[in-house]
C-alpha positions in Angstrom: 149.0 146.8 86.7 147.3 148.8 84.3 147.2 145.7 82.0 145.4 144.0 84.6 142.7 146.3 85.0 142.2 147.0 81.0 141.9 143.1 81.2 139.4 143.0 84.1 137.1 146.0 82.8 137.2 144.2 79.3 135.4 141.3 81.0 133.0 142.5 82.8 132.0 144.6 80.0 131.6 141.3 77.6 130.1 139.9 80.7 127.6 142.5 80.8 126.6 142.6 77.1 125.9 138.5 77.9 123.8 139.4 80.3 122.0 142.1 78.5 121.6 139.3 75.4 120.6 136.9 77.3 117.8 139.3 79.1 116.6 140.3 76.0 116.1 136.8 74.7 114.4 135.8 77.4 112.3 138.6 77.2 111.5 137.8 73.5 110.6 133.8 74.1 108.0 134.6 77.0 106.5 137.4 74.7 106.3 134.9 71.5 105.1 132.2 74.1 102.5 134.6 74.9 101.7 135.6 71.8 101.2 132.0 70.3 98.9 130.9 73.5 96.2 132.9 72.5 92.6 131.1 72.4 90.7 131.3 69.5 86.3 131.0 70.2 84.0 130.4 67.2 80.5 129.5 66.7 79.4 126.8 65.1 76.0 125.6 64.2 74.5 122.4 62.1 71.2 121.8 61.4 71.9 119.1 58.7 69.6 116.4 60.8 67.8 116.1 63.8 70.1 113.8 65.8 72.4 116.8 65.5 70.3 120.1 65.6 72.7 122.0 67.8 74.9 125.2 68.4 78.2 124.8 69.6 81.1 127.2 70.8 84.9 125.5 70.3 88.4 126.9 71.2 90.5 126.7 67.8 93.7 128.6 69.4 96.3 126.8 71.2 96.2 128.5 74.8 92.8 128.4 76.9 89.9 130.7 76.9 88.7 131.8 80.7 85.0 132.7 80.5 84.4 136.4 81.6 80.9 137.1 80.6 78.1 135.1 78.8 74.7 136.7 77.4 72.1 134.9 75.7 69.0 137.2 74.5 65.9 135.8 72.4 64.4 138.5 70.1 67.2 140.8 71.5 65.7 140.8 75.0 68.2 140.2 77.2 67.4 139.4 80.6 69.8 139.6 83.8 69.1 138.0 87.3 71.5 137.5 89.9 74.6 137.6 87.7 72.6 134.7 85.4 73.3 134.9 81.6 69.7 135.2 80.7 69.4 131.5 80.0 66.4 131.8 82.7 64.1 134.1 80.7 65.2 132.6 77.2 64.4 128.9 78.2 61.3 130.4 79.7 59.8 131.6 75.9 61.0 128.3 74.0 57.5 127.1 76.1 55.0 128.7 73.4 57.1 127.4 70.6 57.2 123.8 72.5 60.4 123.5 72.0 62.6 121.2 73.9 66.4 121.3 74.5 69.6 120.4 76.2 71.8 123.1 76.9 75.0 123.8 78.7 75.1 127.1 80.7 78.7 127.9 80.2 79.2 130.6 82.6 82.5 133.4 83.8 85.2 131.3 84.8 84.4 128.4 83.0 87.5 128.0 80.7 88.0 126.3 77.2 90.9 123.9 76.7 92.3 124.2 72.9 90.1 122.3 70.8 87.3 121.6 72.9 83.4 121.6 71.9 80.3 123.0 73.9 77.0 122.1 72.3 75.2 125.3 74.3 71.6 124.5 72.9 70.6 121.0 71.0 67.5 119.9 70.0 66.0 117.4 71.8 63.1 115.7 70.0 60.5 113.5 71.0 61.4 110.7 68.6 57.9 110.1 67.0 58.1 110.2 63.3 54.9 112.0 63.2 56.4 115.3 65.4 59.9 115.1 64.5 59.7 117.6 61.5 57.5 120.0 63.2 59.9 120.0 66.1 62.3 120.7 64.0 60.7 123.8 62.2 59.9 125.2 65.6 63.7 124.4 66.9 64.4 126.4 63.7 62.3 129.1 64.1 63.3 129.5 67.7 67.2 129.4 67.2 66.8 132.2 64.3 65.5 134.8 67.4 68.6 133.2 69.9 72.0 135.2 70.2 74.9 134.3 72.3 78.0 136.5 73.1 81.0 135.3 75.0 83.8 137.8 76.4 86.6 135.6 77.5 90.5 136.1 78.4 94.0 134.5 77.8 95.5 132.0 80.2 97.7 135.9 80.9 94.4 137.7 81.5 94.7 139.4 78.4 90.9 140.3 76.9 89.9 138.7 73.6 87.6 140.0 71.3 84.3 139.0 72.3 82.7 136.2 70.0 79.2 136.4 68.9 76.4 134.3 67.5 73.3 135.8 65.9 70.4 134.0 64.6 68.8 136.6 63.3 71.7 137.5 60.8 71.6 133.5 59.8 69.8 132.0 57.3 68.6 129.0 59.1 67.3 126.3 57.8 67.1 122.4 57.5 66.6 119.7 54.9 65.1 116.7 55.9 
């Protein structure tokens, strides 16, 4: 009898370390899943030509990137309404320049599949030869006062470090 429950506790304590193993390794895959999901926002910019005068935001991580906060400030004046990102007041002072764009207003909850693109300003010119390259200067000159900041979040809600563009720290310029 005593045989019998030697034998019995022996397998339930094997059974137990299985368990324990097979816990454990669970509990390592979802954290390494976790880990290796993590989205990855840069900036981009290119003013190499006209036709593509733009700055662009892409996800280079493997998980998605949910949007939590946007700013956009021209000659570090930012300006808030109603939750807006400022896109309002910094379209608003492109006017004197005579600047014209297309932007996207990415916005919090947007989110970023891996290895998509957002042009968020692009120059938009008027096509005559005669304008384009002062256009051009003044799409310049205006994009080297612009900055952007993004906070955005893991598919798990875990906060990234927020990703920045600042023209006034670039050294724009274009060759035509």
């Amino acid at each position: 009898m005593t045989e019998i429950i030697t034998s019995l506790s022996l397998a339930e304590l094997i059974a137990s370390m299985a368990l324990l193993v097979a816990l454990s390794s669970f509990s390592y895959t979802r954290r390494a899943i976790k880990t290796s999901l993590k989205p990855d926002l840069v900036f981009e910019h290119d003013f190499k030509s006209p036709e593509k005068m733009r700055i662009r935001v892409r996800n280079d991580g493997i998980g998605p990137a949910r949007i939590v906060k946007v700013k956009v400030s021209f000659k570090g004046v930012f300006k808030e309404h109603n939750h807006h990102t400022g896109w309002k007041y910094v379209t608003y002072q492109r006017k004197p320049l005579g600047v014209e764009f297309d932007n996207y207003e990415l916005k919090p909850g947007d989110t970023l599949i891996s290895g998509k693109e957002i042009s968020l300003i692009k120059l938009s010119t008027s096509g005559a030869l005669g304008k384009i390259k002062k256009e051009v200067k003044n799409f310049l000159l205006y994009a080297s006062d612009l900055k952007f900041e993004i906070k955005y979040e893991s598919y798990d809600k875990n906060m990234q470090e927020s990703v920045t563009w600042d023209g006034p720290k670039k050294n724009l310029s274009g060759k035509f």
